[in-house]
C-alpha positions in Angstrom: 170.1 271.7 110.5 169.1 275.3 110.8 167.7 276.9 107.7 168.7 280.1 106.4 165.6 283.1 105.1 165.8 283.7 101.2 167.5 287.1 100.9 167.2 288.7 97.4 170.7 289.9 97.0 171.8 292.9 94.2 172.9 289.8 92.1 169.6 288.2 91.9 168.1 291.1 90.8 170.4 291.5 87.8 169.8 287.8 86.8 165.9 288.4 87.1 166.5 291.4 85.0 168.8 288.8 82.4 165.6 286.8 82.3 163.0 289.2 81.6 164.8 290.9 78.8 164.5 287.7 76.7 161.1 288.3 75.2 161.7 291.8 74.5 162.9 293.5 71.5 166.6 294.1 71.8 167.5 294.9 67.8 165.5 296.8 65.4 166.9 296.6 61.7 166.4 298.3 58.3 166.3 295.8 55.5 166.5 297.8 52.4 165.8 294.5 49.9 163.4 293.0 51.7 160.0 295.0 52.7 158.4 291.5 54.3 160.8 290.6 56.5 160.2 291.2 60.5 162.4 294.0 61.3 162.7 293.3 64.9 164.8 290.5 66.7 164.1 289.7 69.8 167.0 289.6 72.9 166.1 285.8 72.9 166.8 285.2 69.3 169.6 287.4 69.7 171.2 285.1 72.4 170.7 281.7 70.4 172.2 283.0 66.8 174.7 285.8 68.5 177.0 283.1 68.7 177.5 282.4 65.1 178.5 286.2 65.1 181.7 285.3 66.3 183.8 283.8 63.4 183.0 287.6 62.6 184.8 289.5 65.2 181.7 290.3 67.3 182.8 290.1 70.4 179.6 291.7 72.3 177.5 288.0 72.3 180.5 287.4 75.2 178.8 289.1 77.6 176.3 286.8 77.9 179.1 283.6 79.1 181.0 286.2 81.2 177.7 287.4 83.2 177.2 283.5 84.0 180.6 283.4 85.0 180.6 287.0 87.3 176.9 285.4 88.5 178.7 281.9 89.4 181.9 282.7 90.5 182.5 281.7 93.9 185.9 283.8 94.5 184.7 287.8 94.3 188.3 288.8 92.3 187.1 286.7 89.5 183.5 287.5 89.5 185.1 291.4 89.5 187.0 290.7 86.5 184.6 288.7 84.4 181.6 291.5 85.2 183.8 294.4 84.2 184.5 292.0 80.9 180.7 291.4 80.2 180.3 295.7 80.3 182.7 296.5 78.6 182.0 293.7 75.5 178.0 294.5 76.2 179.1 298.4 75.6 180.7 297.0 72.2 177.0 296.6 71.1 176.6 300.3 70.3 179.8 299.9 67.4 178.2 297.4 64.9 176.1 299.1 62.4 174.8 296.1 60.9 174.4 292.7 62.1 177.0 289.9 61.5 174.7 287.2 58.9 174.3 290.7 56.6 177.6 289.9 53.7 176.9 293.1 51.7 175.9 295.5 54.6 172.3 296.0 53.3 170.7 295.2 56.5 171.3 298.4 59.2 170.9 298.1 63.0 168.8 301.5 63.3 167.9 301.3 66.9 167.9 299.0 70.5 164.6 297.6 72.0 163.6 297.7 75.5 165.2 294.4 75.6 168.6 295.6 74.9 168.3 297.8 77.4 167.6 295.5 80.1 170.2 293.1 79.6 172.4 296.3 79.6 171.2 297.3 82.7 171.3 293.2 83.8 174.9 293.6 83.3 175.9 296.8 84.6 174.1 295.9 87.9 175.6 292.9 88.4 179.3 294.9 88.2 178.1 297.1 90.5 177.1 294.6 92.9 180.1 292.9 92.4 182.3 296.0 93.1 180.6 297.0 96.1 180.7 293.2 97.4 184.2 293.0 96.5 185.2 296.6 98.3 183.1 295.8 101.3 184.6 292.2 101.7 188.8 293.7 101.0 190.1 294.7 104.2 191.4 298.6 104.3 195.1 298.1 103.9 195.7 302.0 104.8 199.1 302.6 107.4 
């Protein structure tokens, strides 16, 4: 059985990126009512609870399922598909002004952390690696 040398493909390096945007700041809010509260959420806590954002139209949270799938995906089409998907519903981030828990739109998104950032940039990698795969691995079907 012959082994085969770890290779850190383009891929990898979008899900290390994934991973270390978790303890960052992703949102920062302005909570007019409440001078106490934190107004920082990290990309981790934005993860876990973004998912009860969706009964409310947010459809941004599904970039996180369709990275996994574009990361998984075994056929390079698919992967394609579902990592243009996770952009474009990651680049839906920038059209909420406030976050989906806040009923009478007193709590404002006023600006992304470092962590949002990274998980962009996770994201957008990883459909650029995906691309290139996918264009290097298509045959030229020029006459």
């Amino acid at each position: 059985m012959q082994i085969k040398p770890f290779r850190l493909e383009t891929k990898d390096i979008s899900l290390i990126l994934y991973l270390l945007s978790l303890p960052f700041p992703a949102l920062y809010l302005d909570h007019d009512y409440i001078a106490l509260r934190d107004n920082v959420y990290s990309s981790l806590y934005v993860l876990i609870w973004g998912i009860f954002s969706l009964p409310d139209g947010t459809v941004a949270w599904f970039a996180n399922p369709f990275f996994i799938i574009a990361y998984l995906g075994r056929n390079i089409k698919s992967s394609v598909v579902f990592s243009i998907l996770a952009t474009i519903s990651a680049l839906s981030s920038f059209f909420y002004s406030s976050i989906w828990n806040d009923g009478d739109g007193r709590i404002q998104i006023v600006g992304y952390g470092s962590g949002f950032y990274i998980w962009l940039a996770s994201i957008v990698l990883l459909t650029a690696s995906n691309l290139n795969n996918y264009q290097r691995n298509t045959p030229n079907r020029q006459k």
